[in-house]
C-alpha positions, 0 to 999 in steps of 0.5 A: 368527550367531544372532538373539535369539529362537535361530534362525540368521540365515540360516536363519531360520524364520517369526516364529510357526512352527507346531508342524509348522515347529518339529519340521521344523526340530528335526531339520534343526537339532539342535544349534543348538536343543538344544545351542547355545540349550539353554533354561535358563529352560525346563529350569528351569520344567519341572522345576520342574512335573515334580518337583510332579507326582511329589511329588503322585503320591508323596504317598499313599506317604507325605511321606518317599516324595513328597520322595524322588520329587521331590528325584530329578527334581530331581537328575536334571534338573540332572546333564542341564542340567550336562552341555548347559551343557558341551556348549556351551562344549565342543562349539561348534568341533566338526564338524557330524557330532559336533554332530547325534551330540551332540543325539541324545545330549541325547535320550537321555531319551526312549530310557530311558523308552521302554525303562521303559515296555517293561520294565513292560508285559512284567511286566503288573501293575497298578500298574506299568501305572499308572506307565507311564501317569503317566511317559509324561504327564510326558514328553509334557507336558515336551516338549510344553511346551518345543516350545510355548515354541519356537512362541511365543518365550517365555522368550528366553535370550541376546540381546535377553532380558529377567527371568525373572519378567518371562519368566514373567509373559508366559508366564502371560498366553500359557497364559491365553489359550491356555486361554481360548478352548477353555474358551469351545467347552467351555462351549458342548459341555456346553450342547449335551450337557445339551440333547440328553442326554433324547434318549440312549436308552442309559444307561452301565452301571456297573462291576461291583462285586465284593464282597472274598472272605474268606481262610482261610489254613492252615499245617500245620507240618513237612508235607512236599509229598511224603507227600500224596497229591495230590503223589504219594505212595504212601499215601492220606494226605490224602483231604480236602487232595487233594479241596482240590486237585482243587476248586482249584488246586496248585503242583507245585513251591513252596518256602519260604524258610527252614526254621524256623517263626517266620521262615517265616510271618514272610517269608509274612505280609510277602513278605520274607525273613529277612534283610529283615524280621531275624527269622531264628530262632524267638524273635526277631521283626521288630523293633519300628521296621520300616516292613513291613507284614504281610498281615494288617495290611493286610487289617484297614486295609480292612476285614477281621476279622483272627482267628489260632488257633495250635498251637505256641509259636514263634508265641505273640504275646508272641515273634512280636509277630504277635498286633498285628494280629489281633483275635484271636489264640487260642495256648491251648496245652493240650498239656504235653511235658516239664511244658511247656505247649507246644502243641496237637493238631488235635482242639483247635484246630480247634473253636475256629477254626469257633466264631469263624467261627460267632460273627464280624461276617458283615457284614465279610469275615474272614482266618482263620488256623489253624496245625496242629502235629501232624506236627511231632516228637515225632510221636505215633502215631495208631493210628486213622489209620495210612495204610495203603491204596495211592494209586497212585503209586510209593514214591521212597523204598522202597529206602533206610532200616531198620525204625527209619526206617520206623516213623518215617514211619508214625508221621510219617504218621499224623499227617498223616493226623489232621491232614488228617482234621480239616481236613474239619471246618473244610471243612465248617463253610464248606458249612454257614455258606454261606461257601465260594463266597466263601472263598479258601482257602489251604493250605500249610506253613512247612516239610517235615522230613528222615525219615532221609533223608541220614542227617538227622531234622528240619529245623532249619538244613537246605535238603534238598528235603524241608524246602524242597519245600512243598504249596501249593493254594488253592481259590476256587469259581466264580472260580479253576479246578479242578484246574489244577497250575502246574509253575513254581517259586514261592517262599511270599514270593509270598503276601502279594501275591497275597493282597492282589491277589486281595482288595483289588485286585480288589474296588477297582482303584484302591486304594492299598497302602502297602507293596512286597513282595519276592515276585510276585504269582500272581493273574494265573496264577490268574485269567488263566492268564498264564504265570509267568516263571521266576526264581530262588526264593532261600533261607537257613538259618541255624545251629542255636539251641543258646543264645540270647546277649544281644543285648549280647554279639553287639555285642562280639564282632569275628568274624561271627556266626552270624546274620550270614550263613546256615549254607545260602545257595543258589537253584533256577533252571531246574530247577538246585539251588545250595547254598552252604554258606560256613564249608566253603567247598563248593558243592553242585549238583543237577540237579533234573530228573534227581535230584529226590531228590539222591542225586548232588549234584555237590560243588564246592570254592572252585578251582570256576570254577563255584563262584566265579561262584555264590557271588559271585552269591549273596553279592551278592543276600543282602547287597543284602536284608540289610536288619534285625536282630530283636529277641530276646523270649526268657525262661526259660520260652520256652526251657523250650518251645522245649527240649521242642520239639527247637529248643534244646538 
């Protein structure tokens, strides 16, 4: 027999038992205090305050977020409070073993969040940090709350209960005056504190205020990690890149993650990929209802002047819609191919982009974009800058290709080394401007390109190592190290974050960002020397851009198509290559330790065991991320441009 206030009558603990009598008497008693007297009026007022407090905590994300949030606690409380009320009626005759094995169950809260807490304290970022803190106060304050309504026998259910606004009522009037006496001692402390404050010779140092750094973020279109210097290549291609890198620090192995331009600086910009943000070819942007913020709008809502000074027409603002958030957006294209005015050199672009450094707001901290074409086909030869001088390091390459291939790669290389030789100059303008202390640079590609390689030109819809494998350095004088080289993979959807961390989040750690990003962030490897954990770097390519259809007629057409799922679907895990190309029902897999230049690709069928297991794993992430489409903004005239360029036929 129970009495009223849920204890057993033979068992029945003081009439005011203290906390310590209350958990004494949990554990000796489990299922009589968390099954058989589960509280309903408790459960109820706690979630009650439980989804308040997620749905403040959420708001700044947004009310859709801040409803989502508290609508979850909400369910998740009544799905538990579904499953006591059960096991009350269900469980009453049945031994005491089963009964305690049950009350640990109804504890199983409390393990689910222990292991959350463990999961993101071993990633370690910030915001997570400040997840935990807030889940591990809800959960306290909850249980708190329901030992406090065990202590005072408040909010009484079966027998001898009264209302539930009567419950209330008298549990106001018990937290008020429980409050009421500590407010009292407080009033007291800070009278005491005022009075002895003049004698506190010690005074707080403040937090030291660090001012956000500008960014210059250079992309060099079609650059191939390999055919730089300071990535190993045989000729001196790239003196001002590699005295870039030996001042900061280079990834060894970063990849992008597909291999067409437009998409590729789209996934740089959002941390997405192109299935998510939808624009997987060029000339097709984000589409205009998406909710993902792009780097450069970020960094222009807290206070950055935004500038982009862009070499090519995928990236012209009327196709990539990119020109919304800078405020400026320079695509005077000055170079015609083909009657065409379709891009510009190195020697163009480059004065442009140090007159805005010159003439800017230098009150405001600024992101620069600068995009190069130059090493992107129809390469032209440089004749002034043909690289020629030995670097040092073996050519991986010397036994495969005839002439026609190696007067390919010097004219290739020639314009690397225009580019490179160009670069100095936007260098330099930091030096003179007394900018580069407080300058990240950032410098990588959306791309490489086949040479003849595999009997293969360009990049296209291809996922060869030349066309994935991408230079990337950045360089922060005083604050990042120089010289360092990280050899864990990192995928180019990294940036955005670290960018942002490196910026907004270390100048003002208690900044929100509205935005979720798909890539990790790099600025603890960068500031702290954390170890990155390895993960998978994903990839996609989808079919060549023979045509562009209407987007009308795609929605009739009833077999897939070819923008529906990539030509080139794989992932690079462990130093292990996997390349899945659907329509021929192959699987190609590189050991890349031992064949960096996949020479012996080991060629899987659909019988593969193998091949079953990874292709099922890599059509599971693709149609978890494939989120959008985009919206075609094609014209005539756009695929006159695109034609002269090699990107329609």
């Amino acid at each position: 027999m129970l009495s009223s206030e849920g204890y057993p009558r033979d068992v029945a603990p003081p009439s005011s038992p203290t906390l310590g009598e209350a958990l004494r008497y949990l554990v000796t008693h489990p299922y009589e205090l968390l099954i058989k007297q589960w509280n309903w009026k408790a459960a109820l007022l706690s979630s009650l305050l439980r989804g308040g407090l997620y749905f403040s905590v959420n708001l700044k994300m947004g009310w859709e977020a801040a409803v989502a949030a508290m609508l979850t606690e909400w369910s998740y409380r009544a799905v538990t409070a579904g499953a006591l009320a059960s096991s009350t009626q269900s469980l009453r005759r049945v031994t005491p073993t089963w009964q305690g094995v049950t009350a640990v169950v109804v504890l199983i809260p409390l393990v689910s969040h222990t292991l959350e807490y463990f999961v993101h304290w071993m990633r370690g970022t910030a915001a997570l940090n400040a997840s935990i803190a807030a889940s591990i106060t809800f959960t306290v304050v909850s249980y708190a709350f329901q030992f406090f309504i065990m202590r005072e026998n408040i909010l009484i259910t079966g027998p001898g209960s009264s209302s539930l606004a009567r419950d209330f009522a008298r549990l106001s009037r018990t937290v008020f005056g429980i409050i009421a006496a500590p407010f009292r001692v407080l009033l007291c402390a800070l009278f005491i504190s005022a009075c002895l404050l003049p004698l506190v010779h010690a005074e707080p140092q403040a937090a030291p205020s660090v001012a956000p750094p500008n960014v210059l973020f250079i992309t060099i279109d079609t650059l191939r990690a390999d055919h730089l210097s300071s990535y190993g290549y045989h000729l001196k291609t790239s003196p001002n890149i590699d005295r870039l890198a030996s001042e900061g620090v280079r990834y060894e192995n970063a990849y992008t993650v597909t291999s067409r331009t437009g998409p590729s600086h789209y996934s740089m910009f959002t941390s997405r990929y192109p299935q998510e943000h939808g624009a997987k070819l060029n000339g097709y942007s984000v589409a205009s209802n998406s909710k993902f913020l792009f780097l450069p709008q970020i960094l222009r809502r807290f206070g950055y002047e935004t500038g982009a000074f862009i070499s090519a027409w995928p990236l012209t603002g009327r196709l990539t819609q990119l020109n919304r958030w800078f405020d400026t957006y320079d695509e005077e294209l000055s170079r015609t191919y083909q009657y065409i005015n379709s891009s510009r050199w190195a020697e163009d672009v480059t004065p442009k982009a140090i007159s805005w450094l010159k003439e800017r707001d230098k009150d405001d901290p600024f992101f620069l974009w600068v995009h190069y074409f130059d090493p992107h086909s129809p390469y032209d030869f440089r004749e002034e800058f043909e690289a020629t001088e030995p670097s040092g390091h073996p050519d991986r390459w010397a036994a495969s290709g005839g002439r026609e291939r190696t007067e390919l790669i010097r004219t290739y290389d020639s314009e690397v080394r225009y580019t490179d030789h160009h670069l100095r100059s936007l260098f330099a303008a930091l030096d003179d401007l007394e900018i580069a202390e407080s300058t990240l640079v950032v410098l990588t590609a959306d791309h490489g390109e086949c040479l003849g390689e595999y009997g293969f030109r360009g990049h296209g819809s291809q996922t060869y190592e030349n066309i994935l494998h991408v230079p990337l350095i950045m360089r922060w004088p005083g604050t990042l190290p120089a010289g360092k080289v990280v050899t864990q993979p990192v995928s180019l959807i990294d940036m955005a974050p670290t960018i942002v961390d490196l910026t907004i989040r270390r100048s003002n750690p208690e900044e929100k960002i509205p935005s979720t990003f798909a890539g990790r962030s790099l600025a603890a490897n960068l500031l702290e020397d954390r170890e990155l954990l390895a993960q998978p770097i994903h990839f996609a390519a989808y079919a060549g851009q023979k045509w562009i259809a209407p987007k009308w007629i795609s929605w009739m057409w009833l077999w897939r198509g070819e923008l529906d799922f990539p030509l080139h679907l794989g992932r690079i895990f462990q130093g292990r290559k996997i390349t899945w190309t659907e329509d021929e029902y192959k699987l190609r897999v590189v050991d890349l330790k031992g064949d960096p230049l996949e020479l012996k690709p080991e060629v899987l069928d659909d019988d593969s065991t193998v091949y079953q297991k990874e292709t099922a794993r890599l059509a599971r992430w693709y149609e978890s991320t494939a989120l959008t489409e985009g919206e075609s903004r094609i014209t005539e005239t756009d695929k006159d441009a695109l034609r002269s360029l090699g990107y329609l036929q």
